[in-house]
N, C-alpha and C positions, 0 to 999 in steps of 0.2 A: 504494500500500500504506500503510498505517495507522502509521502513525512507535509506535515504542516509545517513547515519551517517557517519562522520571521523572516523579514525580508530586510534587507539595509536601507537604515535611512538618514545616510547622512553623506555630506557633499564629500565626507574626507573618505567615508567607505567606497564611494562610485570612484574616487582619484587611484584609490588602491585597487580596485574591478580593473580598470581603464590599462593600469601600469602594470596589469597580471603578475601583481603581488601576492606571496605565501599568504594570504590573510585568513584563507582558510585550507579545508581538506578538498580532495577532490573524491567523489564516489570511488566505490572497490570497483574490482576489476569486472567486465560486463561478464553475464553469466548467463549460457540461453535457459532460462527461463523454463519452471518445470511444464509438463503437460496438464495441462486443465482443464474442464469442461464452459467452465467461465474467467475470464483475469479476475480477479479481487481487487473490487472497485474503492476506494478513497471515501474518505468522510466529510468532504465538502457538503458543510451545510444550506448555505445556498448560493441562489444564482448570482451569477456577474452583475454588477449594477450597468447599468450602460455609462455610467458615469465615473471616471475617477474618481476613488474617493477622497475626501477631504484630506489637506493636508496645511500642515503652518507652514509660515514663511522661509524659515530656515531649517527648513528640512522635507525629504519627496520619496519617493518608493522608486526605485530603480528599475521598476520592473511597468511602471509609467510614463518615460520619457519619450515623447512624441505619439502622446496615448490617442486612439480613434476607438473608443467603446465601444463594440456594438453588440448585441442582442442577437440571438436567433429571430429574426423575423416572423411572424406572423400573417397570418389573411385578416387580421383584427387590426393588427399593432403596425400595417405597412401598408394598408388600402388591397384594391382587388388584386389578387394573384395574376400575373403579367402570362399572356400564353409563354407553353414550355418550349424549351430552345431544344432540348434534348426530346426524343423518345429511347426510354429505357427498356428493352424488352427485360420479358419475362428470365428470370435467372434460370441455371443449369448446374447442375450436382458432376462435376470431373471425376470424385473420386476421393478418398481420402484427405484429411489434412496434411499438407507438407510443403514442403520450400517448394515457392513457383513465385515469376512474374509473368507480366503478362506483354506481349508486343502487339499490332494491331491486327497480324493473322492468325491469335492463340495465344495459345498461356504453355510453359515451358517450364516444368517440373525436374526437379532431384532427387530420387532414391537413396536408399542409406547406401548403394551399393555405386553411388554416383552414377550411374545410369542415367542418361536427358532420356526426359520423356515429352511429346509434345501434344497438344490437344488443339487440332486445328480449326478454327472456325469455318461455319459454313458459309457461301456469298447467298447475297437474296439481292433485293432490291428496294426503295420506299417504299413508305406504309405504314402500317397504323404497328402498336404494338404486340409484338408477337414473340413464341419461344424461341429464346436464343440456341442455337444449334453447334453441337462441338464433338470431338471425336472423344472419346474416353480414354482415361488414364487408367492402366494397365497396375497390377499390386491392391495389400489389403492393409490395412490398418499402420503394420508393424512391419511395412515396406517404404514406410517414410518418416521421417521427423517432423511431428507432429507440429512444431513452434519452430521455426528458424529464418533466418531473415533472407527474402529472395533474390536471386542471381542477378548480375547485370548481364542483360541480352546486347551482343554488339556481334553483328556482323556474321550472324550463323553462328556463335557463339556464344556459350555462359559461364561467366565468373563467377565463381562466390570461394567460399573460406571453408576447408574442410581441415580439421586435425593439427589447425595452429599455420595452417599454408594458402596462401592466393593460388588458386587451380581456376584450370580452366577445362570446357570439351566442347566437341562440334555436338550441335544441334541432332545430328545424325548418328553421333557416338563412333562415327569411321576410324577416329584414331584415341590413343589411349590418352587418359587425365595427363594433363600437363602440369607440373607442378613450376611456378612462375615466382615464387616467394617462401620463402619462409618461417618470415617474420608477422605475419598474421594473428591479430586476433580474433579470438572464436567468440561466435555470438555477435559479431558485426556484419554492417551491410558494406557490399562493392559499390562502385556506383561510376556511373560516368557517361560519354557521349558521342553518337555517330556524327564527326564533325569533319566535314570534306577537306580533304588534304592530308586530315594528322593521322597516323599510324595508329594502331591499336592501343587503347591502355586503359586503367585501370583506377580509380584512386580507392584505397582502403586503411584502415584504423591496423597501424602495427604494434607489438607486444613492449612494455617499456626496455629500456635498454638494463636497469638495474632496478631493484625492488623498489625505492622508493620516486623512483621517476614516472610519471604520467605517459598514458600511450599517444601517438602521435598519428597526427596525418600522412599517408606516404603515397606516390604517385609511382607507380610500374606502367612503363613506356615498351613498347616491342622494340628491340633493338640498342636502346642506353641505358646504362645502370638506373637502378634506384631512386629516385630524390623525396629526401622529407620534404613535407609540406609545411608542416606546423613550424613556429620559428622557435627560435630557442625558448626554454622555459614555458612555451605553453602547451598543454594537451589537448586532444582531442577524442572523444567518448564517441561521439558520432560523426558521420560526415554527408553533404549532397553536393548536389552538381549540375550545374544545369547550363545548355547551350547560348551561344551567343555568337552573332553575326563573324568574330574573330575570334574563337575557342572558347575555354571552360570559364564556369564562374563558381567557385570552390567556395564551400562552405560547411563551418565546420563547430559543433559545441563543445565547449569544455564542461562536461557535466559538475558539480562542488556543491555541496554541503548546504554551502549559504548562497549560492551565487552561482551562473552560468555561463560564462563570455561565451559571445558567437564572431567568430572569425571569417571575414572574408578575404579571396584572394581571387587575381585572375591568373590562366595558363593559357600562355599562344604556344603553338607549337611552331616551329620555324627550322625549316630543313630537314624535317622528321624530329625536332630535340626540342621538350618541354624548356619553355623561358616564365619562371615564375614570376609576376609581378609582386609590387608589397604588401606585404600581412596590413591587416586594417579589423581594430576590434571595434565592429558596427555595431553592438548593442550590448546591453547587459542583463538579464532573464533572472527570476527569483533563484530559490532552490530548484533542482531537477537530481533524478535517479540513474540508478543504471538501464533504465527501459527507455530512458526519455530519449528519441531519435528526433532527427532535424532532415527537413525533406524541402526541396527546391524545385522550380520549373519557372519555363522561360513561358511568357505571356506576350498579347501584343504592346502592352502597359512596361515589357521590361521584366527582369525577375525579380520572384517574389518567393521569399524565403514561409514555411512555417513551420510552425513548434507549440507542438503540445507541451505546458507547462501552468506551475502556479504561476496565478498573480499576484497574491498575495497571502496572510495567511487563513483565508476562509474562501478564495477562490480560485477556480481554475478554467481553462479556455486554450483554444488554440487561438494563437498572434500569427499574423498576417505581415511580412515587413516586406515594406517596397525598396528592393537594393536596385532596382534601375539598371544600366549596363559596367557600375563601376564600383567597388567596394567604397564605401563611405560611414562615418559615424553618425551614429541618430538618424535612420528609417523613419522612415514613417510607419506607423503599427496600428494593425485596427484587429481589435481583440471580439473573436467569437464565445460567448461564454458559453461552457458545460453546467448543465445542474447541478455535478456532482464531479469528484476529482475518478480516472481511470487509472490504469497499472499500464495497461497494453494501449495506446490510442493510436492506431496508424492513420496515415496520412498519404493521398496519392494527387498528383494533377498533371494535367495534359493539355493543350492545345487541340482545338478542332472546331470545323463549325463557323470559325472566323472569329473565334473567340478563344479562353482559357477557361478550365474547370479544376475544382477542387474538391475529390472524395474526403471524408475523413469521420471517425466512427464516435460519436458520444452516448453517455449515457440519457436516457428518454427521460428519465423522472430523478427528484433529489433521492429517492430511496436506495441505500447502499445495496439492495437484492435486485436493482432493477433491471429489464432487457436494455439493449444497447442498439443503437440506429445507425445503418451506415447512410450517409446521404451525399447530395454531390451539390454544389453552389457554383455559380456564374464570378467568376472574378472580373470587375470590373473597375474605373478608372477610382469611382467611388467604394471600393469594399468589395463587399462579399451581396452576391444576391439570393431571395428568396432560396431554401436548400429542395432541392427534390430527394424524394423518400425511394434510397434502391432496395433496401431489406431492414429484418430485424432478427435479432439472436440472443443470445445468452451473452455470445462473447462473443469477438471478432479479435484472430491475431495479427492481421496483414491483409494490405491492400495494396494493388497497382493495377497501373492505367497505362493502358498500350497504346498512343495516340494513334488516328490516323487522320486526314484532311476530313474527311464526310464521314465515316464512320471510327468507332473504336471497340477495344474488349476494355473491361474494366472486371478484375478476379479479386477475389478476397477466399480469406479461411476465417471460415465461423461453425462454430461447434464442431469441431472436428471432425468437417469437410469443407473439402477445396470447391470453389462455384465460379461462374463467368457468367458475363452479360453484355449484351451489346447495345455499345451508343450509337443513334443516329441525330444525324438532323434533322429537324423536325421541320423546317425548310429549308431545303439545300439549296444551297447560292451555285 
């Protein structure tokens, strides 16, 4: 469960955030997270206000700077419901719960036996909504890892972290696991982007160098060694990534105790060889855990970072921060409030449509026994809009979204099974 931590409130606490000073601890080491039939939900007692809450003059909540409150929406509380931009077809049962993402022709699954398995979607054409249609995934129960965090898909290809190693395998399993690292941490996600020009690569969360050192950002390129990402003295618990007209745009949490810095950075690649631009800690988040992940995507708005976290100590929400095309301090942030604080909250978004979308999973009611909702919302110049409702469960451990221009897959694992759905547009341009 998600600590109620205090949050800092003072100009000299945000100076020591800022300077990623020892001021505090930094969470244990990530750990994937037992099997369960639900996460164990948080004791937030209740909702976000839409408002900052009050503060004196000399002194502010860190976890409010450049604050944009906002509220889950309503058909009451926002006037009439706008037609849907999306049709969400009806969902599909793949097959057990287990490591998978998703790209726009299926979802690409991992066996304990590292086996790719893939589930391809069916073509149709416009129309109203109807059942999403996909090949089956093959195995039972105790042929997958029930909880583990999904591959990144590049190129016929999927990376993820097996046994403390950055691995890789073809789509097709033609040739044997590549083992690409070694320095991997378990229970983290891969992450990265098909970006015309640059070679293959990877970025992922490596193991500290000596016991009391923090794990770090690290960037595996095809063809050049290594390079840390994270700068000296800071760590990184999570990491995302998301495209941009001229390469990567890296971002990265330092999960701690009291406090979170979110690091950005840009990667051009130039002549096949990653050229790191400079670290930039663009904001600074309450407390967060070992589950607490950071997930990014590029919009037509620029990219926008988000992260499920407290806000403070009686609330919690996922934040929304507009990083634009260039790492910078103080985003702008617009907070969707949860009823209730979660263990597991994943997060997915895509482009499509001519627009940008953002899945992500909260609980439905303040009651710590409650189901939990996956939904998907409109990002738009102003926020977050009205959410559409894709499912409901007990639990949800993970969610991605496979973009494609007109249509997408969007997969999640809830109650221990994997499912997919397909996005259309609902007028296609």
């Amino acid at each position: 469960m998600i600590a109620a931590c205090a949050v800092m409130r003072s100009v000299l606490t945000l100076g020591c955030a800022i300077a990623l000073g020892s001021c505090d601890e930094r969470s244990p080491a990530l750990v994937t997270p037992p099997v369960t039939t639900r996460p164990k939900v948080g004791t937030k007692p209740t909702e976000l206000s839409s408002k900052p809450a009050p503060r004196s003059e000399d002194s502010f909540n860190v976890s409010e700077i450049s604050d944009d409150a906002q509220q889950v929406p309503t058909a009451s509380s926002a006037g009439p419901k706008p037609v849907a931009r999306l049709i969400i077809d009806e969902p599909t049962a793949l097959g057990p719960a287990g490591q998978m993402s998703a790209d726009e022709h299926g979802v690409v699954m991992i066996d304990r036996s590292s086996r790719v398995q893939v589930a391809r979607r069916a073509t149709f054409g416009a129309g109203e909504r109807r059942k999403s249609q996909f090949s089956v995934i093959q195995g039972g129960t105790n042929d997958f890892f029930a909880v583990a965090r999904g591959p990144l898909l590049l190129r016929g290809k999927a990376y993820w972290i097996s046994q403390g190693r950055l691995v890789r395998r073809a789509f097709d399993n033609s040739t044997p696991v590549e083992v690409l690292a070694n320095d991997a941490r378990d229970g983290t996600r891969v992450v990265g982007a098909d970006l015309a020009g640059a070679p293959a690569h990877a970025l992922y969360v490596s193991n500290p160098l000596k016991e009391d050192a923090p794990p770090r950002a690290k960037l595996w390129t095809e063809g050049v060694p290594t390079e840390v990402v994270s700068p000296e003295g800071a760590g990184a618990s999570s990491i995302a990534a998301a495209s941009t007209d001229d390469g990567l745009f890296t971002v990265a949490i330092d999960a701690r105790s009291a406090m979170t810095p979110m690091h950005g950075r840009r990667v051009h690649f130039v002549s096949g060889r990653p050229e790191l631009g400079p670290d930039v800690v663009m904001w600074v988040g309450a407390a967060s855990q070992t589950l607490s992940e950071v997930f990014a995507g590029s919009t037509p708005y620029g990219v926008r970072a988000f992260l499920p976290i407290e806000r403070d100590v009686s609330h919690f929400g996922l934040v929304m921060l507009e990083l634009g095309s260039e790492p910078h301090l103080d985003p702008k942030s617009t907070w969707r409030g949860y009823p209730n604080g979660i263990d597991l909250a994943p997060v997915a978004s895509g482009a499509m449509c001519g627009s940008a979308f953002v899945a992500y999973v909260r609980p439905e009611t303040p009651s710590p026994d409650a189901p939990e909702v996956l939904e998907l919302a409109e990002i738009s110049a102003a926020g977050l809009g009205l959410p559409q409702r894709v499912d409901s469960a007990r639990g949800f451990s993970n969610v991605s979204f496979g973009a494609g221009a007109k249509s997408s897959v969007l997969a999640y694992v809830a109650d221990l099974r994997t499912f997919a759905t397909t996005l259309r547009c609902a007028h296609p341009r």
